[in-house]
N, C-alpha and C positions, 0 to 999 in steps of 0.2 A: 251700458248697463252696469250696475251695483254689484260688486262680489258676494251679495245675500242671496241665498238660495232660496228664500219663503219671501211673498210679497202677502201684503193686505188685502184686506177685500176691495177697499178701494183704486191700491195697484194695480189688482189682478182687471178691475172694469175698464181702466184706464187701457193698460196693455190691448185687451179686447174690444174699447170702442162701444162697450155694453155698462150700464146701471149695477148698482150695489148689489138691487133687486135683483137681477136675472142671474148674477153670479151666486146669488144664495139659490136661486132657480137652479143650475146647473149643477150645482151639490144637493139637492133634492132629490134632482132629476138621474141622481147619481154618474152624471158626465164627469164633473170634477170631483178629485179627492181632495178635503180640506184635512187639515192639522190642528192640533189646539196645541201654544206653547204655553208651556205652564198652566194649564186647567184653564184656561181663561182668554189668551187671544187665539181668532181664528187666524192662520195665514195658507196659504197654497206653495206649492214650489211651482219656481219661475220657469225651471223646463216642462210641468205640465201646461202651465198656461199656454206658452210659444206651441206645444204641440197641438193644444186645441184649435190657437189659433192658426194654424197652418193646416190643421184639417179642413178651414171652410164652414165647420157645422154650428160655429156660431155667428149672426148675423149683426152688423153694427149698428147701434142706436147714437142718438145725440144725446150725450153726458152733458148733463148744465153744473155739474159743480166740481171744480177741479180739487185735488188735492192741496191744501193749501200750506205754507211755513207752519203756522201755528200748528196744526193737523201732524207734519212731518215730525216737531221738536215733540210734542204731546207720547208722540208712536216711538219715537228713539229715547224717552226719560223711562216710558214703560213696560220697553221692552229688555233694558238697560239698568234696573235702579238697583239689584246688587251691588254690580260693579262700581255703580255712583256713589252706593252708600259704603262701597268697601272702599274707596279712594278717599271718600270723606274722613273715615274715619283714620286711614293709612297716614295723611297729612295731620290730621290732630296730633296721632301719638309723636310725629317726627317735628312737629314745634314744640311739643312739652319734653321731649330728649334735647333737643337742642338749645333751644331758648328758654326755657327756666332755670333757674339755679337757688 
């Protein structure tokens, strides 16, 4: 496992064996707590998951669409673009210090 303590909603189906769908089901249903980071993505933490699923109380379906690269790079640019846009601009200012004159 990942040192990230929140997983996706697609993670979290994965981990459990269950649809997007029924994991927004189970936060409905008020079984799982979900998280918003930043106003805007849902994620869960990953020792709720593991305890739900260790409880039994959710049952496994067949997941037909896996989490896919593009899916993974998409979720790490947006979860991430601060720091993208702080390194970005970090490396500008240190070529115009160094290589101009």
């Amino acid at each position: 496992m990942t040192g990230n303590p929140y997983v996706t909603v697609r993670e979290a189906g994965q981990i459990l064996g269950v649809s997007e769908g029924r994991i927004m089901s189970l936060v409905d249903e008020k079984k799982l707590q979900a998280y918003r980071i930043a106003q805007q993505y849902l994620r869960f933490k990953r020792e709720d998951i593991q305890r739900l699923k260790s409880s039994g109380h959710v049952a496994s379906e067949t997941v037909k669409f896996p989490y896919t690269p593009q899916e993974r790079l998409r979720d790490l640019l947006a979860y991430n673009d601060f720091y993208i846009g702080a390194l970005v601009v970090v490396v500008v200012l240190l070529f115009i210090i160094f290589f101009t004159r």
